[in-house]
C-alpha positions as CSV (number, residue, x, y, z in Angstrom):
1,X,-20.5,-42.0,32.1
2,X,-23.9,-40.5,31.9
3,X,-26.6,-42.1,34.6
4,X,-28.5,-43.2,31.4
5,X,-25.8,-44.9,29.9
6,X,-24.7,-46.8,33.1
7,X,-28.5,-48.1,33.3
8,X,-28.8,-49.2,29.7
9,X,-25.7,-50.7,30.2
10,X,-26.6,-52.9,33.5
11,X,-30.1,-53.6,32.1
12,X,-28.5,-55.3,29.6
13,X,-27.7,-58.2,31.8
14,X,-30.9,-60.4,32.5
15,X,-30.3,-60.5,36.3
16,X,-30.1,-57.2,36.8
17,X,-32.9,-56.6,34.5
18,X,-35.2,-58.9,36.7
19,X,-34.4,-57.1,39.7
20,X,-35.1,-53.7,38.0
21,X,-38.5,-54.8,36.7
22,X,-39.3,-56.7,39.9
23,X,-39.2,-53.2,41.7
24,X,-41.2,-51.3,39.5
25,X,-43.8,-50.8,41.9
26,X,-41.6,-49.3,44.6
27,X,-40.4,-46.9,41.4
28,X,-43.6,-46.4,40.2
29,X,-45.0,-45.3,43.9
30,X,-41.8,-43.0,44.5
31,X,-42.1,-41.3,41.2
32,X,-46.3,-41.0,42.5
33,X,-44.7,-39.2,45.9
34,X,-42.3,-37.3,44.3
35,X,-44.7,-35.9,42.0
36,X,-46.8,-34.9,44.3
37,X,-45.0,-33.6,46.6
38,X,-42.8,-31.2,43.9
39,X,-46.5,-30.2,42.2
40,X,-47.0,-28.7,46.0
41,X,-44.3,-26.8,46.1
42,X,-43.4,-28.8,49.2
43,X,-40.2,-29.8,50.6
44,X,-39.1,-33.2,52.5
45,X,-39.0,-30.7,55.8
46,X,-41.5,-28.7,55.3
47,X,-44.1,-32.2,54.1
48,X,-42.0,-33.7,57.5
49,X,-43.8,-30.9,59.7
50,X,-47.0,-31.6,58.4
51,X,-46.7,-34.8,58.7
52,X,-45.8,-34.8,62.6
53,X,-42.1,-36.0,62.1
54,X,-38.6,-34.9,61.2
55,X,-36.9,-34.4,57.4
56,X,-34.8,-37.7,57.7
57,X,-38.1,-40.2,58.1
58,X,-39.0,-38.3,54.6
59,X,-35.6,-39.2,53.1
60,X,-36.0,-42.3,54.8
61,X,-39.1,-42.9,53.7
62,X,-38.3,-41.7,49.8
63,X,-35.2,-43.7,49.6
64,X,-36.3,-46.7,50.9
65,X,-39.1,-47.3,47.9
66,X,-36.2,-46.8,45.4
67,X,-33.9,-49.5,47.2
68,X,-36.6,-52.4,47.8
69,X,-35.4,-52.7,51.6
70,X,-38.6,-51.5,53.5
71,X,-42.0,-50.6,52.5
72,X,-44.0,-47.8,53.8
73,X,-47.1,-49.0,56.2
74,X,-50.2,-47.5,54.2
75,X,-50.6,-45.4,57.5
76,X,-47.6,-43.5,56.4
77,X,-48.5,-43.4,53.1
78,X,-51.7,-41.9,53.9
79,X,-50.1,-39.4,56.1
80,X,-48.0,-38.2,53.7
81,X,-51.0,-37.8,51.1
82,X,-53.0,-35.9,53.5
83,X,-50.6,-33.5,54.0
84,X,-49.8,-32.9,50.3
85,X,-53.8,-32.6,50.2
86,X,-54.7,-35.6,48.3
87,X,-56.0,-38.9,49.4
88,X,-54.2,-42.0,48.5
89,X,-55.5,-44.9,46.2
90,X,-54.8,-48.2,46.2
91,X,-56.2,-50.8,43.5
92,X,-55.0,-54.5,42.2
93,X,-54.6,-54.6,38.8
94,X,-55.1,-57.8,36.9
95,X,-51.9,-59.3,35.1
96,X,-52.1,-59.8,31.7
C-alpha cells in the first residue's frame, strides 16, 4: 500500500482525522524548514555545523515537529533560520 493510500485511508476515521488536523501547525512549520533548508542546498549536517551542534539535534529537531512530542524553543528556531540565511516570522492568525 501506497503512503497516500494508507493516509486517505486512516483519515477516514474522525479520531484520527482530529489528531491529524490538530497538528497542522507542527506540519505546516516542518514543511516551512524543510523547504528552506533543501532551497539552500543544505544538508541536516552541514545546517548542524552552522548551527553550533551535531546532525542528530537536526533530525531531532525535524522529527519531532512531525510527531507532536516536543516543540522547538523559538531560539532554536531562529538559529536554524539564521543559518539557512533567513529570519524567522512569527504571526497569530485570527480563526475564522
Amino acid at each position: 500500500m501506497k503512503h497516500s493510500e494508507l493516509k486517505e485511508k486512516a483519515l477516514k476515521k474522525k479520531n484520527v482525522r482530529g489528531i491529524y488536523e490538530a497538528l497542522e501547525p507542527e506540519f505546516s512549520l516542518l514543511r516551512e524548514l524543510l523547504n528552506a533548508r533543501q532551497k539552500a542546498g543544505v544538508s541536516q549536517s552541514e545546517i548542524a555545523i552552522l548551527m553550533g551542534t551535531k546532525a542528530p539535534a537536526i533530525t531531532r529537531l525535524e522529527s519531532s515537529l512531525s510527531s507532536g512530542k516536543h516543540s522547538p524553543s523559538i531560539a532554536t528556531l531562529k538559529k536554524y533560520a539564521n543559518a539557512l540565511g533567513c529570519h524567522l516570522e512569527i504571526k497569530l492568525v485570527a480563526k475564522n
